[in-house]
C-alpha positions as CSV (number, residue, x, y, z in Angstrom):
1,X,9.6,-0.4,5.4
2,X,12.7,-2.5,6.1
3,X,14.8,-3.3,2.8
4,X,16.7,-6.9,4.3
5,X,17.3,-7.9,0.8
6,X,20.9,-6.7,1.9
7,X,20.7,-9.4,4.8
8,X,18.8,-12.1,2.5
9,X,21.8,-12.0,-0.3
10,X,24.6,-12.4,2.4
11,X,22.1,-15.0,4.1
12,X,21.8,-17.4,1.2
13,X,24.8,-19.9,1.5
14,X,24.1,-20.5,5.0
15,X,20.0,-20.3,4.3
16,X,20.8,-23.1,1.2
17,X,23.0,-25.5,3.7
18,X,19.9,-25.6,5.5
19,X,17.5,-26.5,3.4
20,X,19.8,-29.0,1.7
21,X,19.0,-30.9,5.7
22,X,15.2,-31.0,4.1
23,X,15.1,-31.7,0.9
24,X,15.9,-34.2,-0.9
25,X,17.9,-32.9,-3.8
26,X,20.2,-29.5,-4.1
27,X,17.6,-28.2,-7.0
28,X,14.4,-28.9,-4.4
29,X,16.8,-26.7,-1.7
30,X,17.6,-23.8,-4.1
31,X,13.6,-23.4,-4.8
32,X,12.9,-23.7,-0.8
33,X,15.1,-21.1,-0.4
34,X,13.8,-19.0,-3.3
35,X,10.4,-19.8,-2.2
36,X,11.2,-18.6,1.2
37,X,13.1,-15.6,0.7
38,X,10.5,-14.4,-1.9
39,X,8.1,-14.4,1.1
40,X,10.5,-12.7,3.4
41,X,10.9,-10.0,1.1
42,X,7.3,-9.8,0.7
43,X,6.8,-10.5,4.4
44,X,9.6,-7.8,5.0
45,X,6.9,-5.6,7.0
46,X,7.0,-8.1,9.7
47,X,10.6,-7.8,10.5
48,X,10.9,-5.1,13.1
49,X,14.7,-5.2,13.6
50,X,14.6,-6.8,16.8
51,X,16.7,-10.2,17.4
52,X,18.3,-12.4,14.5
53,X,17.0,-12.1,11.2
54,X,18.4,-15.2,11.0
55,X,16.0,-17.1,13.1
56,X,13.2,-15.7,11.0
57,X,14.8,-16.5,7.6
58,X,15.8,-20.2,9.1
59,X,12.3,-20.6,10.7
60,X,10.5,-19.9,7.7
61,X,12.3,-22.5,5.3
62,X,11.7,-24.7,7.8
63,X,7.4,-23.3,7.4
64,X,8.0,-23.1,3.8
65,X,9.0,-27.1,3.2
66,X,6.8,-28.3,5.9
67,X,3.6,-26.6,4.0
68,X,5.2,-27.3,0.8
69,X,5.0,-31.2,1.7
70,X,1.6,-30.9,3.0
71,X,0.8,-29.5,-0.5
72,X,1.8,-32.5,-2.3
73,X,0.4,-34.9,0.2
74,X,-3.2,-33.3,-0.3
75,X,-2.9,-33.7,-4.0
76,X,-1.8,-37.2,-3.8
77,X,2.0,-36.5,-4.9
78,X,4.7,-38.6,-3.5
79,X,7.0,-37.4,-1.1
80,X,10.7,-38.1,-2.1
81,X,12.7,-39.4,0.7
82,X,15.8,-37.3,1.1
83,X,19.3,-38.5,-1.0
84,X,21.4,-40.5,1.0
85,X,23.5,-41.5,-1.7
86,X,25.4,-38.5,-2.2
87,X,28.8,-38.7,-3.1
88,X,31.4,-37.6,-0.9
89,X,34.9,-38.9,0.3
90,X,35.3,-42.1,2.2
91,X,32.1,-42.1,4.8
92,X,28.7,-40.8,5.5
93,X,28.4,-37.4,6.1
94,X,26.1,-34.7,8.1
95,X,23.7,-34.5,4.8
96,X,23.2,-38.4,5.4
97,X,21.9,-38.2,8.9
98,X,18.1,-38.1,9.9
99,X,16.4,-34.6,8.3
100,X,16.0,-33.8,12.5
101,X,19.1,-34.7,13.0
102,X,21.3,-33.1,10.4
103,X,19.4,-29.9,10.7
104,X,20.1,-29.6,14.6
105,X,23.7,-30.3,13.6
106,X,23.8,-28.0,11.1
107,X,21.7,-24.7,13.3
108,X,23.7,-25.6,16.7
109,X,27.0,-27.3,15.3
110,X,27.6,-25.2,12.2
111,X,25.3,-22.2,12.3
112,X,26.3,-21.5,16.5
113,X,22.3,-21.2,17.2
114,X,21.5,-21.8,20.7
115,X,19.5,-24.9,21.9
116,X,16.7,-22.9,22.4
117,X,17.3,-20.5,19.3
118,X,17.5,-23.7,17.2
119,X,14.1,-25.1,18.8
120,X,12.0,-22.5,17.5
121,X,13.1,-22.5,14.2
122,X,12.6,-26.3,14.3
123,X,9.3,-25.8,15.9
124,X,10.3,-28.5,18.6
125,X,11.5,-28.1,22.6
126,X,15.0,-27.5,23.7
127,X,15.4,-31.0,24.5
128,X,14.0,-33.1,21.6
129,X,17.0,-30.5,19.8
130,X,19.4,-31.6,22.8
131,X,18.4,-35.4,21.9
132,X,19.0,-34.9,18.0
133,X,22.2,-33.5,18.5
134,X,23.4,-36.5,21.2
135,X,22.1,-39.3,18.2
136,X,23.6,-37.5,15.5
137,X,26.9,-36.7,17.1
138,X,26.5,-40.2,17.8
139,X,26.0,-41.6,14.4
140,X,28.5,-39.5,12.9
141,X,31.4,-41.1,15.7
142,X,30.2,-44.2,14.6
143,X,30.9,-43.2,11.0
144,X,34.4,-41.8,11.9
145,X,35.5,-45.3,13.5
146,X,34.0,-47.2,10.8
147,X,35.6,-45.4,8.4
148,X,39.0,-45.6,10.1
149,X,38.8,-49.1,10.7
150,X,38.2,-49.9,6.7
151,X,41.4,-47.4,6.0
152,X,43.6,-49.4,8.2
């Protein structure tokens, strides 16, 4: 049996960065990523040493929230829209983007994933990641300029 609880405890900033691009508050990201590394130790069987164990552990967040909305759509629960009023210094930042978007930012940008490394832990094609980056590379240049202009 492979023991990655090793890999999961020098995993967890990056794997809590992520999930922050899902959910909509930092407690809902720190039980995403308990709920999901809980099952990847569970899961831990699966792993077979081959590739990242990155992409797994990013990948299934990803699973985890997107069956953990389902959940609360079948029993009728609203879905909270994700924070866009964080606080931070002067402008907008990557957290404020589009979930897509930030999270493509964040896996190619931030985490150095590959376009096509990032797409299957997103669960989309290389390109829609290609177009999320180009829009939110986009937005964010928008904020920089619009930001800059108020400081003059």
């Amino acid at each position: 049996m492979n023991d990655i609880r090793r890999d999961l405890v020098a995993l967890l900033p990056r794997l809590r960065r992520f999930a922050l691009t899902l959910t909509s508050t930092a407690v809902e990201a720190d039980e995403l990523v308990r709920q999901a590394t809980a099952q990847a130790i569970g899961k831990s069987y699966l792993w077979k040493g081959e590739g990242r164990i990155e992409n797994w552990l990013f990948s299934l967040i990803r699973t985890t929230h997107a069956e953990e909305l389902k959940k609360r759509l079948r029993r009728g629960e609203p879905v909270a829209a994700r924070d866009t009023t964080r606080g931070n210094i002067g402008a907008r930042n990557v957290l404020d983007l589009d979930e897509d978007w930030s999270s493509a930012l964040l896996l190619v940008d931030v985490e150095g994933f590959s376009y096509s490394e990032a797409a299957a832990i997103m669960g989309v094609s290389s390109e829609t990641i290609a177009s999320c980056l180009c829009a939110a590379r986009l937005d964010l240049s928008v904020m920089g300029s619009e930001s800059s202009e108020r400081r003059a």
